[in-house]
N, C-alpha and C positions, 0 to 999 in steps of 0.2 A: 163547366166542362164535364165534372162527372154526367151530367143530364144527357149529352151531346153523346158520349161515349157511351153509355146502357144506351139510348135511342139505335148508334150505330149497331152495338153489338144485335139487337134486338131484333133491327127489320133489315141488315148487311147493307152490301154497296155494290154497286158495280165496278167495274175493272179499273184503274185510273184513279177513284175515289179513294180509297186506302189510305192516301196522302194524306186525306183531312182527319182520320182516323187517328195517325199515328202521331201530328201535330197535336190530337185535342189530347189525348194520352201525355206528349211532354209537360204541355200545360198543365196539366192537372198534378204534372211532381214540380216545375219549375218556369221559370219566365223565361222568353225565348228573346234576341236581338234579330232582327233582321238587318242587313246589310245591303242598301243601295235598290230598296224598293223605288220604282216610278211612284209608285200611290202611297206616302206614309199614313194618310188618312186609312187608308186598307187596313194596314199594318194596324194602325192602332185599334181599327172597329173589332180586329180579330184579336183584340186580348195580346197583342205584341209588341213589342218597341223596335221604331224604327229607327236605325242611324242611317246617315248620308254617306260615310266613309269607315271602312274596317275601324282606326285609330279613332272614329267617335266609340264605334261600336262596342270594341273593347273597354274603353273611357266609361261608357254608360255600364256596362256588366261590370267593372269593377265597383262603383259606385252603387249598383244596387247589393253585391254581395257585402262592399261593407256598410252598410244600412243595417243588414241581419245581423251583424257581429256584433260583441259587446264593446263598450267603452276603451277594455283594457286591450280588446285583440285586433280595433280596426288599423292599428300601424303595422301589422304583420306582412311579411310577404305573401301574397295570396299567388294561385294556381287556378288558371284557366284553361275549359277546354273550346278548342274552335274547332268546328267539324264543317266544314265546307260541305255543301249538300247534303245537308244534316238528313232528309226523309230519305235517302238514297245510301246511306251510309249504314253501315253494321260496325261499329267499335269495337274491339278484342280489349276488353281489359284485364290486366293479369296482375294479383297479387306481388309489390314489390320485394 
């Protein structure tokens, strides 16, 4: 992903393009789920995981984040965030 993202920065994109910009950018901090693609094969050729239904989706993102965790903290309650139209989306996050 970093190769894809210097390539973008490098030679730009036209209008519309952006999208693929700011997906290879999430990639590059973190794994994305798709939810309720027609093509999971897509999904997966582009470095993503596909679920069929929100309730896998979320099922699989919790399974991958506790994969990362250690022994002692995988029974913990974990916090998830869901952004519906995640490229289309600006989050405000504010210190609790």
């Amino acid at each position: 992903m970093a190769g894809l993202v210097a390539e973008l920065r490098r030679t730009g994109y036209r209008p519309g393009e952006q999208r693929a910009f700011i997906v290879a950018r999430m990639l590059a901090e973190a794994s994305l789920v798709v939810v309720g693609a027609e093509r999971p094969d897509v999904v997966r050729a582009c470095h993503m995981v596909p679920a069929a239904t929100m309730e896998e989706g979320i099922a699989q993102a919790e399974r991958m984040v506790r994969s990362t965790l250690s022994a002692g903290e995988r029974d913990r309650p974990l916090e998830v965030l869901v952004v519906p139209h995640a490229t289309r989306t600006l989050p405000v996050v504010t210190a609790p």
